[in-house]
N, C-alpha and C positions, 0 to 999 in steps of 0.2 A: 121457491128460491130463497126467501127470507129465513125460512125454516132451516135449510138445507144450508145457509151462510152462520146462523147461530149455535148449529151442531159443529159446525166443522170452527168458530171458536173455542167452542166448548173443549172439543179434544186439544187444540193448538195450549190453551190456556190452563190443561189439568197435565198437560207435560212439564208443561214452564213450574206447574207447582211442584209434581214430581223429580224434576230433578235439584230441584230449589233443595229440597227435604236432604240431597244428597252431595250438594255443591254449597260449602260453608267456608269461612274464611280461612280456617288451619287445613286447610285441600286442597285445589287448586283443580284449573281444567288444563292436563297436562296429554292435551292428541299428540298423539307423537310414534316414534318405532322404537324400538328397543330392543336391545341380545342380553342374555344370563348364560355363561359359560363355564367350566369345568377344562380345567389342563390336566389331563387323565395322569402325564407325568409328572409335574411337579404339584399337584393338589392345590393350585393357583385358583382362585376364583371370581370373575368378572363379570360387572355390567357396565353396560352403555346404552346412551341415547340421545338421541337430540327431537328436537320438537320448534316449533312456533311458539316460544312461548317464555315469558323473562326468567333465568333462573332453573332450569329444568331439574339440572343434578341436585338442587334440595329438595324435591318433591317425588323425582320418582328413584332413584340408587340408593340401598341401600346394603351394606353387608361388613359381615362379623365374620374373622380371622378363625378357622377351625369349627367354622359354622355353615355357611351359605351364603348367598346374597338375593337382592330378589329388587323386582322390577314394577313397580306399580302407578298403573296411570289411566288413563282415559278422564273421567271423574272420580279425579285420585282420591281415594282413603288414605292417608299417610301410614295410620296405624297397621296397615297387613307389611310394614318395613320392621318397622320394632317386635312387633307382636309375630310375626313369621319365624325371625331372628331367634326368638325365646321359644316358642316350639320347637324348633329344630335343634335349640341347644337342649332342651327337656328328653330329645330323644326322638321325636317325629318326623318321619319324611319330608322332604318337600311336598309333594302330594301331597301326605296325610295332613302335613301346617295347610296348605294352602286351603284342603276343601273343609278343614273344621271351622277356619275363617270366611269364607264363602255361606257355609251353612246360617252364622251368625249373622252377615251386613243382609239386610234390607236390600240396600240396593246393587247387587251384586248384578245386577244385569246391567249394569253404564259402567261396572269396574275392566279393567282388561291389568291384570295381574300375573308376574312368573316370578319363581323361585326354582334354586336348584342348592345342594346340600352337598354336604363333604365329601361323599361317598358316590358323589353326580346322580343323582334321583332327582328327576327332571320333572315340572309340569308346569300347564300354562291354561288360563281363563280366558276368553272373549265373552264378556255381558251381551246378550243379543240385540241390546239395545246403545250398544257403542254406534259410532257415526261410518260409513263407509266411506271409503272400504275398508275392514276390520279381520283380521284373520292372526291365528299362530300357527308356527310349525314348531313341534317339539322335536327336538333327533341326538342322537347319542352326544352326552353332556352338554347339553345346550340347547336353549331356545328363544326363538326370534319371535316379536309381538307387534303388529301396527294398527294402527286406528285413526281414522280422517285421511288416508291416504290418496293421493291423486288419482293413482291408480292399483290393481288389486294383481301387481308383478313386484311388490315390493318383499315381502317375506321371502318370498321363494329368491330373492335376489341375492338378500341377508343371509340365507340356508347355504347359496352356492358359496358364496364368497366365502364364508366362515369355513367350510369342508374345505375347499381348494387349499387354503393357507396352511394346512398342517406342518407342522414342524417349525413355526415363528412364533417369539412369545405372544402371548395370551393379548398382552396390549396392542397390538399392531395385528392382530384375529381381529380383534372386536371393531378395531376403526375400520379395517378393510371392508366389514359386512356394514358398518354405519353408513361408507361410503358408496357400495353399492345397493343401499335404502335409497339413496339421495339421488342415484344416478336410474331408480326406475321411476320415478314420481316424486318419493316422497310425502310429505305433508302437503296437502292441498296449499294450505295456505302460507306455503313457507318455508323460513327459516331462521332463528334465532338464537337459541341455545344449544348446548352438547355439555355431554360429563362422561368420562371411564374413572369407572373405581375398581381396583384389585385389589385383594386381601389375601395373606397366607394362607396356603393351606393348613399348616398348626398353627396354633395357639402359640404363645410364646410366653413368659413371666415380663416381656416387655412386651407391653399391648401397645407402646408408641410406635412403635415398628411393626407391626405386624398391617398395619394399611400401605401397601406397597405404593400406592398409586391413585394418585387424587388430585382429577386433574378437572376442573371446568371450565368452561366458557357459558358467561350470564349472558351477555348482549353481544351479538355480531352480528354483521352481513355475511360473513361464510362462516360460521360456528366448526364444521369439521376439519376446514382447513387452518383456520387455529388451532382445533386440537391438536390437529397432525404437525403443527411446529409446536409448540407445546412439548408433547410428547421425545418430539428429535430432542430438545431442550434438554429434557429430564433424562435419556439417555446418554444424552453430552456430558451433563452434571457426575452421571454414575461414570463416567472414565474418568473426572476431575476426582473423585472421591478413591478410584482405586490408585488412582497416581499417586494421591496424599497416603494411602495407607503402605503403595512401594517406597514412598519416598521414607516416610520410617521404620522401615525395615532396613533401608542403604541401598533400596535394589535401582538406584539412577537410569541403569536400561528400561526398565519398566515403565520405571516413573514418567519419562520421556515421550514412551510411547504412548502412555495412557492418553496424560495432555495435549499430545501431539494430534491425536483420537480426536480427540473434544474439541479441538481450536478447528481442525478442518470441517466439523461438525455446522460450528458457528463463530468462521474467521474474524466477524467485528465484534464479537462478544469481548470486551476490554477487560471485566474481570475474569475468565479464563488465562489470559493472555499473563497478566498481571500478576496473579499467584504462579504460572508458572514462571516466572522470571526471579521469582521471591524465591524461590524454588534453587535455580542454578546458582543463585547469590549466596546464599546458605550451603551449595555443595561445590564452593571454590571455583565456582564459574562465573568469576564477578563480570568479566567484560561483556562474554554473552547477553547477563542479567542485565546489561548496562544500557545494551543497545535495544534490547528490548524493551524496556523502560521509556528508553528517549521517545520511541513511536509513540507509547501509550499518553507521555505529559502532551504533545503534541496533539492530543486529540482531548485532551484533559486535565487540566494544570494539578488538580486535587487529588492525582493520584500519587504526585510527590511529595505531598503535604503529607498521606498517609505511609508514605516508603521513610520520613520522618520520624513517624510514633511508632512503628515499628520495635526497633531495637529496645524500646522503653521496656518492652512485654515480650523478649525475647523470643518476635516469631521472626525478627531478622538478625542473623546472628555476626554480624562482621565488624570488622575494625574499623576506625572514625573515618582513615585514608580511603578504604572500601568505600564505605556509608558514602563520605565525598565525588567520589566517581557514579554511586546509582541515582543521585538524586542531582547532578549539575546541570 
């Protein structure tokens, strides 16, 4: 028995060194489920994930605008994010980046890695020695990855939900399939963080634009359902920003509607409300502008302080008697 209790340390303790070898400070132990997708029509490409774990979307999303993006986690290697990234822009499949960097790590059996590439060349890793239950499904443009899972209905969860959704942007794809990770098990032990990052499909000479979407949550008690208000957010924001670009153009029907869009989106949102009203002031709709204002001091005195400096920097364009009626 003694014998038979110092063998079975022996193994327990040459694991603990083994993965010791492979779990270092710039890495992280990121269990968790994961999607890498492809918008076959707009050359859009996305990941997501969430995990147990602080922080998730700096360890495992990664992706380059007219490149790929790629999913890397279990006993994360960071570097198959960067180093993937550069293969594929050199010319390499996904497949091909993924298994020449697999060939390279040591410890490729505790990694669970996916990438997918411009052209949607799809593949994905499970280390045999990831935590269970561990499995990917790879399927046209796209592939789902989990590890430490509660239970072994989670992939195939991610798979459905992601095919069902066709014909919805790419971002509201990947949360759907995040969410039905979440709704088969999930992470054993949880939940904590989330991230969706999308990048263009081309390249652009402005590469500040080209990361469409970048969104995380570090710390929460429901991480997905943040993202999923989050997300409405940033949709919101993009009907405030096409209002602003109707608005100078002169096209006020639009413009109207845009913000009009956005406010129902997120009726307390005060700065929504606020630039639209700045909005009608500037296109001879002082009284409107006026009354909408009154609501907004009323929940916030400081936003008449700024209806003030305004005209300083002609983003309010009106006469003193105007200016008098928006700010009384």
């Amino acid at each position: 028995m003694k014998k038979k209790s110092l063998f079975l340390l022996f193994l327990i303790t040459s694991q603990l060194v083994l993965f010791a070898q492979f779990f270092k400070k710039d890495s992280g132990l990121a269990h968790t489920f994961s999607i890498v997708a492809r918008d076959a029509v707009t050359g859009e490409m996305a990941v997501g994930v969430q995990s147990h774990w602080f922080s998730v979307g700096t360890a495992v999303t990664w992706g380059e605008a007219g490149v790929g993006v790629v999913a890397t986690q279990s006993f994360v290697n960071k570097s198959y994010g960067p180093k993937g990234l550069e293969l594929m822009q050199l010319g390499k499949t996904a497949p091909a980046a993924l298994s020449q960097l697999l060939a390279l790590d040591e410890g490729r059996e505790v990694r669970q890695v996916a990438m997918i590439d411009i052209n949607g060349n799809v593949n994905a890793y499970t280390g045999k020695n990831c935590i269970d239950h561990a499995n990917h499904i790879v399927g046209n443009n796209y592939s789902v990855q989990s590890n430490m899972m509660l239970t072994n209905k989670v992939c195939m969860a991610m798979s459905k939900a992601y095919e069902a959704s066709v014909g919805k942007p790419l971002a509201e794809r990947v949360l759907l399939a995040l969410k039905a990770a979440q709704s088969a098990g999930g992470d054993v032990r949880g939940k904590q963080s989330a991230a969706i990052l999308v990048v263009a499909g081309k390249k652009t000479d402005q590469p500040w634009n080209d990361r469409l979407i970048d969104l995380r949550v570090d710390d929460h008690a429901a991480p997905l359902n943040e993202l999923n208000r989050l997300l409405r957010l940033f949709r919101a924001y993009q009907h405030m920003d096409k209002g602003d670009l109707a608005t100078e153009k002169n096209d006020m029907i639009l413009a109207m509607k845009e913000y009009g869009a956005a406010m129902k989106m997120f009726p307390a949102n005060l700065e929504m409300k606020y630039w639209t009203a700045i909005t009608l002031a500037n296109n001879k709709k002082v009284k409107e502008a006026a009354a909408m204002l009154q609501l907004i001091y009323k929940q916030d005195a400081n936003w008449r302080e700024l209806t003030k400096r305004l005209p300083k920097v002609n983003l309010l364009t009106v006469n003193s008697n105007e200016l008098k009626e928006l700010i009384r």
